[in-house]
C-alpha positions in Angstrom: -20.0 -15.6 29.7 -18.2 -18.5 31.2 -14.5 -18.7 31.9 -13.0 -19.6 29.0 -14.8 -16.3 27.4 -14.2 -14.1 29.9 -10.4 -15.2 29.4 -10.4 -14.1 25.9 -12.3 -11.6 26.7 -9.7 -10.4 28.9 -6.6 -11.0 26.5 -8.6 -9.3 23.8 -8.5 -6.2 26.0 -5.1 -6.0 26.9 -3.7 -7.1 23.4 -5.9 -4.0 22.0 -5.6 -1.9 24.9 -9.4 -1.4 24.7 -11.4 0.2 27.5 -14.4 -1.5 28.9 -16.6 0.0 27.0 -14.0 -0.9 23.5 -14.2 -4.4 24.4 -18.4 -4.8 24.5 -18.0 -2.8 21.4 -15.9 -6.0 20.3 -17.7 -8.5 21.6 -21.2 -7.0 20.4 -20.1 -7.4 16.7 -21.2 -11.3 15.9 -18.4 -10.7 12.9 -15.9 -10.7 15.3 -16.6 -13.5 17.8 -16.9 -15.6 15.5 -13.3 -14.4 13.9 -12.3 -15.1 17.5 -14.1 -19.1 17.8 -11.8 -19.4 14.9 -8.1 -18.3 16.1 -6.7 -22.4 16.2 -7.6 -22.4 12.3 -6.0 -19.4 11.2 -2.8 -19.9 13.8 -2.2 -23.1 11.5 -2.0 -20.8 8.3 0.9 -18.9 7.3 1.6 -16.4 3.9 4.7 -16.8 2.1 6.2 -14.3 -0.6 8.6 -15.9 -2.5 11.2 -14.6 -4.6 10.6 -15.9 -8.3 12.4 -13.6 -10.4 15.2 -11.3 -9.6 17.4 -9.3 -11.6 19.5 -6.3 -10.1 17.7 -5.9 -7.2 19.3 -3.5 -5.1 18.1 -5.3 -2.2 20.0 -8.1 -3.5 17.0 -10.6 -2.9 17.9 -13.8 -4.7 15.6 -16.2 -6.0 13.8 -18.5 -3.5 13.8 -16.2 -0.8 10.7 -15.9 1.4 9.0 -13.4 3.2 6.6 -15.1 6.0 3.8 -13.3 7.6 1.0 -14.8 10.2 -3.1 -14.9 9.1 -3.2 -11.9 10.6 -0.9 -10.0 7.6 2.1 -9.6 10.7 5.7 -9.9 9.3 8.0 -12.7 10.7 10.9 -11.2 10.7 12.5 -13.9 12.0 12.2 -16.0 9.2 12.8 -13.2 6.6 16.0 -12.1 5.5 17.5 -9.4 7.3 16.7 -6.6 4.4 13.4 -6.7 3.2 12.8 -4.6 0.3 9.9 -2.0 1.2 8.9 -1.3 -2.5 8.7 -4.9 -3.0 5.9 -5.2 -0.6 3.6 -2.6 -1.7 1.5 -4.7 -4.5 2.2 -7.9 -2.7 0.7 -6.8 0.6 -2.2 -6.8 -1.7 -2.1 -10.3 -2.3 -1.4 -10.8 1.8 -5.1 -9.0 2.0 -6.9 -10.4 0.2 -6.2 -14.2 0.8 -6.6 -13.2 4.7 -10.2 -12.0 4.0 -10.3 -15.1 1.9 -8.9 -16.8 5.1 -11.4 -15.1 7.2 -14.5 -15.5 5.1 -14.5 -19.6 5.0 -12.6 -19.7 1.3 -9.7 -21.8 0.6 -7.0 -18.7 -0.2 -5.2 -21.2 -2.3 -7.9 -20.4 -4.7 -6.7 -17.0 -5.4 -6.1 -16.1 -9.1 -3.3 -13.7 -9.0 -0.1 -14.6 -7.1 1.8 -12.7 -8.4 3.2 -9.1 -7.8 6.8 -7.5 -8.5 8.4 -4.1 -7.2 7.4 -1.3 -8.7 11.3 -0.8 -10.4 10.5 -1.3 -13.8 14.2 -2.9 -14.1 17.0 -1.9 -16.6 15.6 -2.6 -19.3 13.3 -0.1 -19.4 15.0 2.8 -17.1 15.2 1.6 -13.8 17.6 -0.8 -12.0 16.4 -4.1 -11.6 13.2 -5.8 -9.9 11.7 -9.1 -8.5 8.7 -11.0 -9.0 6.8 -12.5 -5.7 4.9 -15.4 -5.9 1.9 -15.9 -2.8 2.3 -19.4 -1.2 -0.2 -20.4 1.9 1.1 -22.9 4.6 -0.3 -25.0 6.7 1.2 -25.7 10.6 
């Protein structure tokens, strides 16, 4: 290994808190090396939820706002609202999934077909409260 690896090796080991033998375990798997050669690409990329619809949400998210996470499905919370409705995020984190394997396996995750996902509040209409619709958006840094 030369320097540079043996750097990464190093922060791969503290960020995961792996033993010795957890990071050769790591660093045996070709999968994830070359996950690793990739890290400036997916920094670059960013997954936005957007509000779309809204309609007595009890949340009170309005449409147009956005929920960032990073490529690897973390949640910004800094450039979130300060509530984030947890039942909203149970189908979309779906969506956050499966365009980061997309991300991860060399395909454009703009080319996911569904975008789409909503709470699971059915909305008043038919029994429940309200509910919003989130539409997947992928930035680019």
């Amino acid at each position: 290994m030369d320097k540079s690896e043996e750097r990464m090796a190093k922060i791969i080991q503290r960020r995961f808190g792996y033993s010795d033998e957890e990071l050769q375990t790591f660093l045996n798997d070709p999968r994830n090396m070359e996950l690793v050669s990739r890290r400036k690409e997916f920094e670059r990329t960013r997954f936005v939820l957007e509000v779309v619809e809204s309609k007595g949400c009890n949340s009170n998210h309005k449409v147009g706002d956005k929920f960032y996470f990073d490529f690897a499905g973390n949640i910004l919370t800094e450039l979130c609202p300060p509530r984030i409705c947890g039942y909203s995020l149970n189908s979309a984190m779906m969506m956050i999934y499966t365009a980061n394997e997309m991300l991860y396996a060399g395909v454009d995750p703009h080319e996911i077909r569904f975008k789409r996902a909503s709470c699971f509040d059915v909305g008043i209409e038919c029994g429940g409260w309200g509910r919003i619709v989130l539409e997947l958006k992928i930035e680019k840094q």
